[in-house]
C-alpha positions in Angstrom: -57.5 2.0 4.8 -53.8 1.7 5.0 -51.9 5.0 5.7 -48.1 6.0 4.0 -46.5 5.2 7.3 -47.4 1.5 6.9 -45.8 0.9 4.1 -42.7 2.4 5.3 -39.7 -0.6 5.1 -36.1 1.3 7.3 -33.3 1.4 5.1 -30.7 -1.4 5.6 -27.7 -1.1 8.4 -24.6 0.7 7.4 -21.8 -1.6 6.4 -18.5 -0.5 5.4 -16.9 -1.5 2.2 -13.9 -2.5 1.2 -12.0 -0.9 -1.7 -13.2 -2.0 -5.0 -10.9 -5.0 -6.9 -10.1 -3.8 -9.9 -9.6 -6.8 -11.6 -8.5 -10.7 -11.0 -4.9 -9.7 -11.4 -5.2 -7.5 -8.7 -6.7 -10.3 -6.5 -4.7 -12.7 -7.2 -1.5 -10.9 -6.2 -3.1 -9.6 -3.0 -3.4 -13.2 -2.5 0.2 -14.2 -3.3 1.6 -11.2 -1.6 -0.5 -12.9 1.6 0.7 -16.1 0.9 4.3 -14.9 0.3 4.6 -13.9 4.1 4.8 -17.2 4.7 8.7 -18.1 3.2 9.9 -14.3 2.4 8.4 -12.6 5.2 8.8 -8.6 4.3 10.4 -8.8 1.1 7.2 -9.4 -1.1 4.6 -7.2 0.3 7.4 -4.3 0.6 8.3 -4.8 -3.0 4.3 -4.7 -4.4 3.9 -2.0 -2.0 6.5 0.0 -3.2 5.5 -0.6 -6.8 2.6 0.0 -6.7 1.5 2.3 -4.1 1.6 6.0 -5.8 -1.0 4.6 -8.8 -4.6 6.0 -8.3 -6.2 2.3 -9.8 -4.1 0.0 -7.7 -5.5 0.9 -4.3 -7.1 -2.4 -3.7 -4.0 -4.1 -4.0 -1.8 -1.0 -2.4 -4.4 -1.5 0.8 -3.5 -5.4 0.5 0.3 -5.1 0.5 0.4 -2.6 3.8 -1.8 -5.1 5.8 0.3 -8.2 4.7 3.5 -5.8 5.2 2.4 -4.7 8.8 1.6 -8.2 9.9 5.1 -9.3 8.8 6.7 -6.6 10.5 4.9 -7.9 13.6 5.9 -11.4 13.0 9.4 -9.9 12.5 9.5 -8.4 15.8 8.1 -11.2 17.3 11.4 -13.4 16.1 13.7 -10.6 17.5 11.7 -10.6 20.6 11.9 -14.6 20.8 15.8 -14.7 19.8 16.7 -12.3 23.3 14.1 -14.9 25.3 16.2 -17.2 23.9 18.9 -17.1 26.8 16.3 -17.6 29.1 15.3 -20.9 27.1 11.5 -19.7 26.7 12.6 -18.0 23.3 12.9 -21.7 22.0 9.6 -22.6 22.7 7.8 -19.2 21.3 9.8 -19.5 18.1 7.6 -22.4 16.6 4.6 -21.2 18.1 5.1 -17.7 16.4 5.8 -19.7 13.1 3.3 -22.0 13.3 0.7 -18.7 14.3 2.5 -17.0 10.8 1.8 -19.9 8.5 -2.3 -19.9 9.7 -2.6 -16.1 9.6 -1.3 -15.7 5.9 -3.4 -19.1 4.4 -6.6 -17.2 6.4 -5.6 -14.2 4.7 -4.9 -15.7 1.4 -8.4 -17.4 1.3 -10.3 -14.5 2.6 -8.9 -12.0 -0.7 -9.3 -14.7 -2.4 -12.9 -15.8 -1.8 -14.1 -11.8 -0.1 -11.9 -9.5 -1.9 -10.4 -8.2 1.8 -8.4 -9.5 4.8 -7.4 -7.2 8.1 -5.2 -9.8 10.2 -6.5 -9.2 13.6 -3.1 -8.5 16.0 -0.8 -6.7 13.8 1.1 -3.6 14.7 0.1 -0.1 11.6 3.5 0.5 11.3 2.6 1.5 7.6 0.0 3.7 6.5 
């Protein structure tokens, strides 16, 4: 005879999740505003940020914009930190690096909203919350 207790299956694991896309619009300009990193640096996520950030159905993309904006804003200070090591000639060999390390971060990003919905970029300073 089998008792209740037997038949008992543990709930599944707690996983966090992401804020709900609203729509395909809203992904694919996450994804753009990822991408856009990548030849405007700040200007594009700042702009979508600011658009769009004080409208209850856009937090998906408002959540989107800070990350992309924070990573760029690390990348920026990155360059300024790499034009003063410049006099000391090790500035000229970080620059490409940190370029180079800004072109794979945003295509990871931009293929991770695209395909998951959600991208956090994995060394970037919360300057913007």
């Amino acid at each position: 005879m089998s008792t209740p207790s037997d038949s008992f299956t543990p709930p599944p694991p707690f996983e966090p999740t992401p804020p709900p896309v609203s729509n395909t619009d809203d992904k694919n300009l996450a994804m753009l505003t990822h991408l856009s990193g990548i030849i405007f640096s700040i200007l594009v996520p700042l702009i979508v940020w600011l658009v769009h950030k004080d409208r209850a159905d856009k937090t998906y993309l408002v959540s989107e914009a800070k990350e992309a904006l924070n990573f760029q804003l690390t990348v920026l200070i990155g360059y300024v930190i790499c034009w003063i090591l410049t006099f000391l000639l090790i500035g000229a060999l970080l620059t490409p690096l940190l370029w180079i390390a800004n072109l794979v971060f945003c295509i990871i990003a931009a293929v991770k909203v695209s395909s998951d919905g959600t991208y956090r970029y994995p060394f970037a300073l919360r300057l913007v919350s």
